[in-house]
C-alpha positions, 0 to 999 in steps of 0.5 A: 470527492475531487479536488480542482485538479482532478485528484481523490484524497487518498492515504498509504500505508507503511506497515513495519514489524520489528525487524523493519519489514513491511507489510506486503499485500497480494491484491485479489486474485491478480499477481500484483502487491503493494501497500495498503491505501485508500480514499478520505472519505468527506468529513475524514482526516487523513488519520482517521482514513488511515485508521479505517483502511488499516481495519478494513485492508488488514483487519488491525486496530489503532491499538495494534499499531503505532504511529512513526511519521507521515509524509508531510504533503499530498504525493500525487500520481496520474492514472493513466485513461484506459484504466478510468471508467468512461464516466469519470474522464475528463474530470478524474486525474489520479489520487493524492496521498498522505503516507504513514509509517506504522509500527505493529504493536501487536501479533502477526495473528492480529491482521485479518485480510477478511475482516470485511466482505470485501478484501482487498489482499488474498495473501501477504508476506513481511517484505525488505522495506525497499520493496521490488518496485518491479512488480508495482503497478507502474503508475504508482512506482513514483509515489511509492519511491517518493514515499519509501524515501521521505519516510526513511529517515524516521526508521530506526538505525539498521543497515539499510540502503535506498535501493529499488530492486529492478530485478525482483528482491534480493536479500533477506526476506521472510516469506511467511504468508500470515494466515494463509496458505502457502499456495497462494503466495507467489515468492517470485518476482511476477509480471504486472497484472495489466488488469490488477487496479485498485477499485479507488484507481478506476474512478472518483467516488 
């Protein structure tokens, strides 16, 4: 499902505990993180993808989480050619997403990155919000610093700063792995996995 210029509807996700972490996923077998997402499927508003996606990516339901804020219009961003199917260029531009800001009511024993017969994530950690865009893939960098800033202002008051760690992350972090083995996840700030797009980047459906 495509728009007249070419984007998927797509919704993001900001995953908080009680210390203003954030969810922070490995994407499946590659080095790579970032936030959970995915596409609106026909028929679906942006709330009831977000919903879905939450169930499918981390395992959690509506009643595990609550809803802080979401951003207010589509943020959109280009995928560049050669990570589009060849069928698909020409007409497939990117995604346009709504991002919302969850705060986990539940357990860190609630998420379950195996809850459907294809995960997205094989490891996670809780993350300093201003996540290490450096190990981001790089298209997606804007859209995350787009919606990292406007959501924000809806956290609530700490001593936090709007930095983008360049460099890897620096600060406190807590690297626990959830329910997985400690092996499986890489504290370091990693090269990008060229290779690590989303199955939603590489073409419309």
């Amino acid at each position: 499902m495509l728009d007249r210029e070419g984007f998927r509807p797509n919704v993001g996700i900001v995953l908080l505990n009680s210390r203003n972490q954030v969810f922070w996923g490995k994407r499946l077998r590659t080095h790579s993180w970032q936030f959970p997402q995915g596409g609106i499927k026909y028929g679906e508003s942006p709330e009831q993808a977000m919903f879905r996606e939450l169930h499918e990516e981390v395992g959690l339901l509506a009643d595990h989480v609550r809803i802080i804020a979401r951003t207010r219009d589509w943020l959109r961003y280009e995928v560049p050619e050669h990570y589009i199917r060849k069928d698909a260029r020409g007409h497939y531009k990117g995604q346009k997403q709504i991002w919302f800001l969850l705060k986990l009511m539940g357990r860190d024993s609630d998420m379950n990155l195996r809850a459907t017969d294809h995960p997205e994530f094989d490891a996670w950690r809780w993350n300093d919000y201003w996540v290490p865009l450096d190990v981001v893939i790089e298209f997606k960098r804007g859209v995350y610093q787009l919606a990292l800033t406007e959501l924000a202002r809806f956290l609530p008051k700490t001593n936090y700063h709007n930095r983008y760690l360049r460099g890897g992350p620096r600060g406190q972090r807590d690297d626990r792995p959830g329910d997985l083995p400690a092996d499986e996840v890489d504290h370091d700030g990693v090269p990008i996995d060229k290779h690590a797009a989303s199955p939603d980047d590489l073409a419309a459906t």
